[in-house]
C-alpha positions in Angstrom: 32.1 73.0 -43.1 28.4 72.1 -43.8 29.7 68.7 -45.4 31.2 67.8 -42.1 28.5 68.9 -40.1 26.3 66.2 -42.6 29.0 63.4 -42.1 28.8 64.2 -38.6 24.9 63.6 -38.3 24.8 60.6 -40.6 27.9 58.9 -38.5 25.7 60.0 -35.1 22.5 58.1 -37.0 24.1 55.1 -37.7 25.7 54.8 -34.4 22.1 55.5 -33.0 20.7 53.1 -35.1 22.8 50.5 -34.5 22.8 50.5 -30.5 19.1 50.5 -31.1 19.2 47.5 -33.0 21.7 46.1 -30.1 19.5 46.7 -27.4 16.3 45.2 -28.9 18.0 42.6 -30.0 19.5 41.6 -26.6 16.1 43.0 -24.5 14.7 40.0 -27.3 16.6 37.5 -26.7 16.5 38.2 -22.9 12.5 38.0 -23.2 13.4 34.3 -25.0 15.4 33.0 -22.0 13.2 34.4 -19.4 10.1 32.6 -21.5 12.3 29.2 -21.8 12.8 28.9 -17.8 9.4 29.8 -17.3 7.8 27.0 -19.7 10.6 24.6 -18.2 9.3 25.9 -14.4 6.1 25.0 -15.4 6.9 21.4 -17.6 8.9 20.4 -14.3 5.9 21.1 -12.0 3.3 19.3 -14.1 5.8 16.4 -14.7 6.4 15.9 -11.0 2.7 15.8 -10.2 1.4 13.7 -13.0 4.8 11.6 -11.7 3.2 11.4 -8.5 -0.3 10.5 -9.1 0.8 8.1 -11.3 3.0 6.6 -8.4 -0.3 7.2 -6.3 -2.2 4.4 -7.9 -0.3 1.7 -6.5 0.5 3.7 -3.3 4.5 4.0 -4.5 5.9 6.4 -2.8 9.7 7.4 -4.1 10.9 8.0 -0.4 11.5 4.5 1.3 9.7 6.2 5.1 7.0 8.2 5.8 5.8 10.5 8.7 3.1 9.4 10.8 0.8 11.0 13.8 -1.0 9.3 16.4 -2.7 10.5 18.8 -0.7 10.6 22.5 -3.0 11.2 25.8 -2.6 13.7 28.0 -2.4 10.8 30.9 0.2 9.1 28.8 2.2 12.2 28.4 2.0 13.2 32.1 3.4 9.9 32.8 6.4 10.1 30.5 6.7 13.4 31.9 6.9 12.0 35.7 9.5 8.9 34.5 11.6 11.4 33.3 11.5 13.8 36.1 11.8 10.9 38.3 15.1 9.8 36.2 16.3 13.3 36.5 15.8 13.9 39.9 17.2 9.8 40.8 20.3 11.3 38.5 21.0 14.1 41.0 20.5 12.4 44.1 23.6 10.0 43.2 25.6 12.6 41.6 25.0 14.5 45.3 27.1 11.9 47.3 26.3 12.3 51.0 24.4 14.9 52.4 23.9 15.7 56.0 20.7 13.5 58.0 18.8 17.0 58.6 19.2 17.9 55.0 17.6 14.3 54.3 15.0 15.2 56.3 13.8 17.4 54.8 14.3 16.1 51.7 12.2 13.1 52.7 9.3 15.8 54.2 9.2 17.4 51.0 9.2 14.5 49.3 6.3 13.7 51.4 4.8 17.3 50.1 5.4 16.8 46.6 3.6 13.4 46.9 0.5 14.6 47.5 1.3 17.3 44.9 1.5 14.9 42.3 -1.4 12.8 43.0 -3.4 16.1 42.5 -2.2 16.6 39.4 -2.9 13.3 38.3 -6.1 13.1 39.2 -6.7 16.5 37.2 -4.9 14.6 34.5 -7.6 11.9 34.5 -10.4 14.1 33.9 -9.0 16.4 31.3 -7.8 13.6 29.7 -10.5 13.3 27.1 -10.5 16.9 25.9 -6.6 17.2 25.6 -4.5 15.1 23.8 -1.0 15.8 21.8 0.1 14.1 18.7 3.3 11.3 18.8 5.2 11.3 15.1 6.3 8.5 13.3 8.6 7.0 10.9 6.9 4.3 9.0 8.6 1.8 6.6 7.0 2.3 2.8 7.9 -0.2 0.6 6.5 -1.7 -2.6 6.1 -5.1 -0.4 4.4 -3.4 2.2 1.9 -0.9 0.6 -2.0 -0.9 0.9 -4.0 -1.8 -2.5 -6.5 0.5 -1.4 -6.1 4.1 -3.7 -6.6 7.0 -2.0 -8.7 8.4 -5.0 -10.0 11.9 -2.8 -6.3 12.5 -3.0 -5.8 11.8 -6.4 -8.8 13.9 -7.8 -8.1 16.6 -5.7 -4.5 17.0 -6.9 -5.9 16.5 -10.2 -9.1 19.5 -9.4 -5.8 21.6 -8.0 -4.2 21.8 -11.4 -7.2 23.2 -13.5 -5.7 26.5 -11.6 -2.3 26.4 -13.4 -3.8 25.0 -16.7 -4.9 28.7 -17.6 -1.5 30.4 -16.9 0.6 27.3 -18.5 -1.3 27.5 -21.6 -1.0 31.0 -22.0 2.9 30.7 -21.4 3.5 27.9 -24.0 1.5 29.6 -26.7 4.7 32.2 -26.4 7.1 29.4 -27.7 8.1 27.6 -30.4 5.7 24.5 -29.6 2.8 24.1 -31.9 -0.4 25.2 -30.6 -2.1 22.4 -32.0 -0.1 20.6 -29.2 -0.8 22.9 -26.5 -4.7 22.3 -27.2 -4.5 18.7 -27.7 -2.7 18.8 -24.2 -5.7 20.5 -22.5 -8.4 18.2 -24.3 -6.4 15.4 -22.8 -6.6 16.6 -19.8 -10.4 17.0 -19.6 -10.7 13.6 -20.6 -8.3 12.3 -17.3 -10.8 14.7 -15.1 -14.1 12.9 -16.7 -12.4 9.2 -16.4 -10.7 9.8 -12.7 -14.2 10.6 -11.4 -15.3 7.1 -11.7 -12.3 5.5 -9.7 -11.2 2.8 -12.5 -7.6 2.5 -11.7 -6.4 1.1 -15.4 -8.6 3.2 -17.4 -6.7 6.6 -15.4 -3.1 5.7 -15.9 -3.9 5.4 -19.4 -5.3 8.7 -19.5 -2.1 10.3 -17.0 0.4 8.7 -19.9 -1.4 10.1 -22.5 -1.5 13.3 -20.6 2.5 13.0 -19.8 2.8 12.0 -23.4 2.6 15.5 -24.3 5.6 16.8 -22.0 8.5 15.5 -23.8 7.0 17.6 -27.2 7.1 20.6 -25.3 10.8 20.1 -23.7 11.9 19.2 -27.1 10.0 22.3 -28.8 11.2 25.2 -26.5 14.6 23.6 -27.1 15.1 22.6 -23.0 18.5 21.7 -21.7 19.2 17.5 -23.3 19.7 15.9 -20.4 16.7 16.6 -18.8 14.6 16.2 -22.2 15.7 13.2 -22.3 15.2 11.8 -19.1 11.5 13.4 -19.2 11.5 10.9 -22.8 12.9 8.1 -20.8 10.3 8.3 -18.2 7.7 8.5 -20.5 8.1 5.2 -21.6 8.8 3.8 -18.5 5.4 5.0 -17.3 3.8 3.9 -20.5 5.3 0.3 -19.4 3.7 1.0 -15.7 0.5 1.7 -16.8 -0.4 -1.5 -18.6 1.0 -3.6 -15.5 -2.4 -4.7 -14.8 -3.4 -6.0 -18.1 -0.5 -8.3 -18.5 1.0 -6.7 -21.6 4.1 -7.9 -20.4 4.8 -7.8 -24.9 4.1 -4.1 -25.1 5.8 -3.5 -21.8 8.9 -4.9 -22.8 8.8 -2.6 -25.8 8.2 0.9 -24.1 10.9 -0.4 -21.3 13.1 -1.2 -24.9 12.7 2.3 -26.6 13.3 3.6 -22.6 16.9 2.3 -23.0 17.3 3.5 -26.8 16.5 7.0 -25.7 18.1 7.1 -22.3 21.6 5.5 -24.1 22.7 9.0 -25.9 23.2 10.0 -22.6 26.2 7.7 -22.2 28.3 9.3 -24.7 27.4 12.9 -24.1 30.6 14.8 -23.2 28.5 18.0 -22.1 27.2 16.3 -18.8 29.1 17.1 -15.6 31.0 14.5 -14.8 29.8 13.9 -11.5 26.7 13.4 -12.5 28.3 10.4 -14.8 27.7 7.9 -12.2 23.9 8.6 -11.5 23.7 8.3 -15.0 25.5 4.9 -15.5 23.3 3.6 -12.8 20.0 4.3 -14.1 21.4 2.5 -17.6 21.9 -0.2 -15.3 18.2 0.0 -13.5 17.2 0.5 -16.8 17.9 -3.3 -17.9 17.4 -4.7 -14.8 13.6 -3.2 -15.7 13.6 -5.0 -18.7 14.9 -8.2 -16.9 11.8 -7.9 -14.7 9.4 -7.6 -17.7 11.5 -10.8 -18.9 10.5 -12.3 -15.9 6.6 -11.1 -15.7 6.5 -10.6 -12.4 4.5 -7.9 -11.5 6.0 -7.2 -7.8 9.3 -7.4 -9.0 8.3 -5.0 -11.8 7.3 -2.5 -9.3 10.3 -2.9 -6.8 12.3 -2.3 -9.5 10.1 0.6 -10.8 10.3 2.3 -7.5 13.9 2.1 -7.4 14.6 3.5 -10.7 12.2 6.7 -10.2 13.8 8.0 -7.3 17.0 7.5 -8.5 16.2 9.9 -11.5 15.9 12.3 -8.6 19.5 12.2 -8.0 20.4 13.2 -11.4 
């Protein structure tokens, strides 16, 4: 009887044991995922705003229209207002048909009435005119051909300023992965040195310093072992951007190299079987854009470069 009662407890210890073990190992590997989409949140928001100011420094922007406001006056509204009232009312009056004489009449005497209404509140228009006005919005064409060569740099070092506040929490997040801290500091170094070159509004020597900055990204997605097709189109990128940023110098040689190792990496995309397959399409297009890059850097035309530049970004936001 006491032997059994022993069995008993040692069978109840292991199976304690062992649903112990099963719990912390799944709480672990729970803790992993949770980590792993948080870095890639955070790897995804820094890519899409070094993406951005990078785009920012020849005024590329990857949607084709943008919203503009200008300001309305009040006269000009209360005008629009009147023509459409007047429409309105014009409308009626057809639809009406034939009404009796007395009922015109008095149509015409309040019309008369109304006149003088009107007048009144035009004048009172006029004179509040110049301390009321209303906004009219926009669409405005933004193309490569018809973009300003004048940076905005308070916009650029602002949204640079604005991410010194995730820096702190992004740090602290990656140093829970696999990635090698060495990387993770060498990250934030690089970043100092974009903040002390942005400041002196030198267009070449700060995409030099974003790509080195953006340089870092595809280490990380590669580290904390991030989904492969969107590793590799943050290496694709990469290169591509590396190729943007010496646009100015006329290294049309070194450009045609990073556009070169931008089609070696993007191409093991092509025969990957684990991609959806309607996101197959998107993907043979950008192979294509991807060429037609290189055919521009053939050419060494830098407006062509950047028409085709443009194009291929936002597409990668289809993917």
């Amino acid at each position: 009887m006491k032997k059994l009662k022993i069995i008993g407890y040692i069978i109840l210890i292991i199976i304690v044991a062992i649903l112990s073990l099963t719990i912390y190992t799944n709480a672990s590997k729970n803790d992993e995922e949770d980590i792993k989409q948080k870095t890639l949140s955070e790897v995804r928001y820094v890519e899409e705003k070094l993406a951005s100011l990078c785009n920012k420094m020849n005024n590329i922007q990857v949607k084709n229209y943008k919203v503009i406001t200008s300001e309305l006056s009040r006269k000009t509204t209360e005008k629009l207002s009147e023509n459409s009232s007047s429409e309105s009312s014009s409308s009626q009056e057809n639809s009406s048909g034939g009404g009796s004489s007395s009922g015109g009449g008095s149509s015409s005497e309040g019309s008369s009435s109304g006149g003088s209404s009107s007048e009144s509140s035009s004048s009172g228009g006029e004179s509040g005119q110049n301390q009321e006005d209303m906004q009219k919005f926009e669409l405005q064409s933004n193309g490569v051909l018809t973009n300003s060569d004048e940076i905005d740099w308070n916009t650029i070092k602002m949204e640079i300023e604005n991410l010194y506040t995730s820096i702190p929490s992004i740090t602290m997040d990656l140093y829970q992965t696999k990635i090698n801290q060495a990387d993770i500091l060498a990250f934030n170094n690089q970043f100092d040195n974009l903040t002390s070159v942005v400041k002196d509004d030198q267009k070449e020597s700060t995409l030099q310093e974003l790509t080195k900055v953006y340089d870092y990204l595809p280490k990380f997605l590669k580290a904390s072992e991030q989904e492969e097709l969107y590793t590799t189109i943050i290496e694709t990128k990469n290169n591509i951007i590396k190729a943007y940023s010496k646009l100015d110098s006329d290294n049309w040689e070194e450009m045609s190299n990073d556009v070169k190792n931008a089609i070696n990496s993007y191409s093991k995309l092509l025969t990957n079987t684990s991609i959806p397959k309607e996101k197959q399409y998107n993907i043979n297009k950008i192979y294509v854009m991807l060429n037609e890059l290189q055919n521009a850097v053939n050419l060494q035309d830098a407006t062509v470069f950047l028409v085709k530049y443009k194009n291929l970004v936002e597409e990668f936001g289809n993917i």
